[in-house]
C-alpha positions in Angstrom: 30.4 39.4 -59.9 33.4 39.8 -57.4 32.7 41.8 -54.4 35.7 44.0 -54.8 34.9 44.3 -58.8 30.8 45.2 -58.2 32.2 47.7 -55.6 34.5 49.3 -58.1 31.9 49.3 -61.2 29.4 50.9 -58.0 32.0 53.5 -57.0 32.6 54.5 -60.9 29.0 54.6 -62.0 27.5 56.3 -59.3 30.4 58.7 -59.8 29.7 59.3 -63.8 26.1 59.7 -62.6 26.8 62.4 -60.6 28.8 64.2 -62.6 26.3 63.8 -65.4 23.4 65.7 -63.0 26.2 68.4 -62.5 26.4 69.2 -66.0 22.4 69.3 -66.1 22.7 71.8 -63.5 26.0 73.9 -64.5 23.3 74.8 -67.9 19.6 74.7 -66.5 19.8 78.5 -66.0 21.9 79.3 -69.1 20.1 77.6 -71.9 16.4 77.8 -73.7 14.2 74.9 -72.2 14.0 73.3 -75.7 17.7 72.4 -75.1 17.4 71.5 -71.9 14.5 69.1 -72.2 16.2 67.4 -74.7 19.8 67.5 -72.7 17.7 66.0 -69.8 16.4 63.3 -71.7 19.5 62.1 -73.1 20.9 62.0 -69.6 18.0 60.1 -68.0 18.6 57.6 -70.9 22.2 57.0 -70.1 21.1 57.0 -66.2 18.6 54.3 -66.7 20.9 52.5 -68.4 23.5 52.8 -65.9 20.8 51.5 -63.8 18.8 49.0 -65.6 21.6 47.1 -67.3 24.1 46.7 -64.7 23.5 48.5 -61.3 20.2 46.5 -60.9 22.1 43.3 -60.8 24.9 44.6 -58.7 22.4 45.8 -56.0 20.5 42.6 -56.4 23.4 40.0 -55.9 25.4 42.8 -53.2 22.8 44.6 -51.3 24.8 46.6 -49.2 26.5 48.5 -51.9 23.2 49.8 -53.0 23.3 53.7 -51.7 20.2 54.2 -49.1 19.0 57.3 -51.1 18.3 54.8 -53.7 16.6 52.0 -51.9 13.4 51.7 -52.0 12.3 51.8 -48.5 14.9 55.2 -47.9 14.4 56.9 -45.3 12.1 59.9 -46.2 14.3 62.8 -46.6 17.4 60.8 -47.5 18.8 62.6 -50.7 21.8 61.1 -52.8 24.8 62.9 -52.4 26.0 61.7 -55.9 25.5 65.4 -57.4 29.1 67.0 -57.9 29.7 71.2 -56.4 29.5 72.6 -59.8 31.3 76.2 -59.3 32.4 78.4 -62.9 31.9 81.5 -64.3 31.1 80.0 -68.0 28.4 77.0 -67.1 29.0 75.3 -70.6 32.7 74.7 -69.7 31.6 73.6 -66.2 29.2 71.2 -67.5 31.7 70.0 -70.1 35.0 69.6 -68.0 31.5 67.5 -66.0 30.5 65.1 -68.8 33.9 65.0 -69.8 34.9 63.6 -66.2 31.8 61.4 -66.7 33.3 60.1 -69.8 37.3 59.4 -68.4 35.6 57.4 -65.6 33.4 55.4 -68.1 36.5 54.6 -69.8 38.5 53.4 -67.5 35.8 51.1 -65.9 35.3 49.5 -69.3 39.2 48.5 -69.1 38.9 47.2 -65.7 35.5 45.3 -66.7 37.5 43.8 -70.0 40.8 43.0 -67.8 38.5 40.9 -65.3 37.6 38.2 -67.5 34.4 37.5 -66.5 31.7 36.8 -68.1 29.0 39.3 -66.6 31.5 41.6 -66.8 32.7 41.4 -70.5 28.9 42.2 -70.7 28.7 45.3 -68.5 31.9 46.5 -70.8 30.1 46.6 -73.7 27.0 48.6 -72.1 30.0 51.1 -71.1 30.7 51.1 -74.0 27.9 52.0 -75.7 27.5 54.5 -72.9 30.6 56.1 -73.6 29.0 57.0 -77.5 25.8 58.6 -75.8 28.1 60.5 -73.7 30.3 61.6 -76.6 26.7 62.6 -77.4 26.4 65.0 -74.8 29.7 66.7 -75.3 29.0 67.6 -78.9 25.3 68.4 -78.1 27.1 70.7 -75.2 29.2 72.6 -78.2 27.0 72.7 -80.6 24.8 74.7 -77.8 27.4 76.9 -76.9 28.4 77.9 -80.0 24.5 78.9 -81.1 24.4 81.3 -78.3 28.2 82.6 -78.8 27.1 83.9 -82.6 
């Protein structure tokens, strides 16, 4: 992959992946820990496939745009600064207007992937893709939540 394009799909990723721990946090203290378990877990599984299907071989081929908080030999006490300043009275529309954001970014890499042409990328598009239904996920899990504790 193209410098410039494994920068971009780095930028965009680590982006969504923040936002994503910001909508973890925006509920932790709202909702009952059988939701949050399971909203963790289906986070962590978009995460690791952020991670495992394309930012592994991003970091592996460009080095340098791997974020020290995630390297392996980091620094002890580096922490990532990928978690987004999550600020709202209502927590479920915080962590919504979050995953939303997630989900727009997601979105919008998958058209730049497609409208590079290459190969490795078509690839990477289509794990967006499929990362873009888990997050759809999210947002209805998010809802459905809300509107349990609303009634």
């Amino acid at each position: 992959m193209k410098k410039s394009l494994a920068k971009t799909v780095c930028k965009a990723l680590l982006d969504c992946s923040g936002k994503l721990d910001s909508s973890v946090l925006a509920i932790e203290r709202v909702c009952g820990e059988e939701f949050l378990s399971r909203y963790r877990r289906q986070v962590g599984q978009i995460l690791g496939l952020f991670y495992i299907e394309i930012l592994r071989g991003v970091f592996l081929e460009h080095p340098d745009l791997e974020p020290e908080s995630m390297r392996s030999n980091a620094p002890e006490g580096a922490t990532s600064r990928l978690v987004a300043d999550v600020q709202s009275d209502d927590p479920w529309a915080a962590a919504s207007a979050c995953v939303d954001q997630a989900r727009e970014g997601l979105k919008r890499l998958r058209e730049a992937l497609l409208a590079s042409q290459a190969e490795v990328a078509i690839s990477d598009a289509e794990t967006i893709g499929t990362s873009v239904g888990m997050v759809d996920e999210l947002l209805e899990a998010l809802a459905a939540q809300r509107g349990a504790l609303s009634h």
